[in-house]
N, C-alpha and C positions, 0 to 999 in steps of 0.2 A: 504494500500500500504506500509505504514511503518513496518507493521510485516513481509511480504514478504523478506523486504531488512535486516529486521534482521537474519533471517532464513537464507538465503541466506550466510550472514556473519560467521554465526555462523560456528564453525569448530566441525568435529567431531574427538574426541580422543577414539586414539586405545591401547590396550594392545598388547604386545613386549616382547618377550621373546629372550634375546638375550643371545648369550652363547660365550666362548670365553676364551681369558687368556692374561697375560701382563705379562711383564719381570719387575720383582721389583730388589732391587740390586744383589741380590744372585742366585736366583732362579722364576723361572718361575711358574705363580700360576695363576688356573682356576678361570672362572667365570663362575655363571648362573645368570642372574636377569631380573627380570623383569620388564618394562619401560612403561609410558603413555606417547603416540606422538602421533604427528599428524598421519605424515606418514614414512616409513624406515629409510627417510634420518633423520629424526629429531631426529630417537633413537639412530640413531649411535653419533649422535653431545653430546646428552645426555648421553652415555655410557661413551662418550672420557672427557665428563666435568668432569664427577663423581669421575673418575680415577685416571685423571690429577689432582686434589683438595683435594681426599682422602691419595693418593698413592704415588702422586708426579710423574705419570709416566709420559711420555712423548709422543704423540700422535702416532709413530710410534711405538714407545713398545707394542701398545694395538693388538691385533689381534681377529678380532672377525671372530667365526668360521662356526655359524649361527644365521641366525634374521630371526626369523616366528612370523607373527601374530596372535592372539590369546594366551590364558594362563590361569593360574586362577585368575577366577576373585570373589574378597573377599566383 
């Protein structure tokens, strides 16, 4: 019964291919990359952390333009 409730627990992670661009201070500059999430909502949260911390951008400067699942997977 205890393996059930782990299973159950257990999440699955998807690959995310999300594409898109953000306004850094001058110009406007593309993304593509690729994301492990749960599910949509998580890659976008993931996309907006990466940006935010790498770039400085601010969560409305980011525009993402598609998020499909599926990619390569390495």
């Amino acid at each position: 019964m205890a393996e059930t409730e782990k299973k159950e627990n257990k999440k699955e992670f998807k690959t995310f291919t999300v594409t898109g661009s953000f306004i850094d201070i001058k110009e406007t500059k593309k993304f593509s990359k690729e994301i492990k999430a749960i599910n949509e909502r998580n890659a976008e949260e993931k996309i907006m952390s990466i940006f935010g911390s790498k770039h400085g951008a601010k969560r409305r400067k980011i525009i993402i333009t598609e998020l499909k699942e599926g990619g390569k997977e390495k």
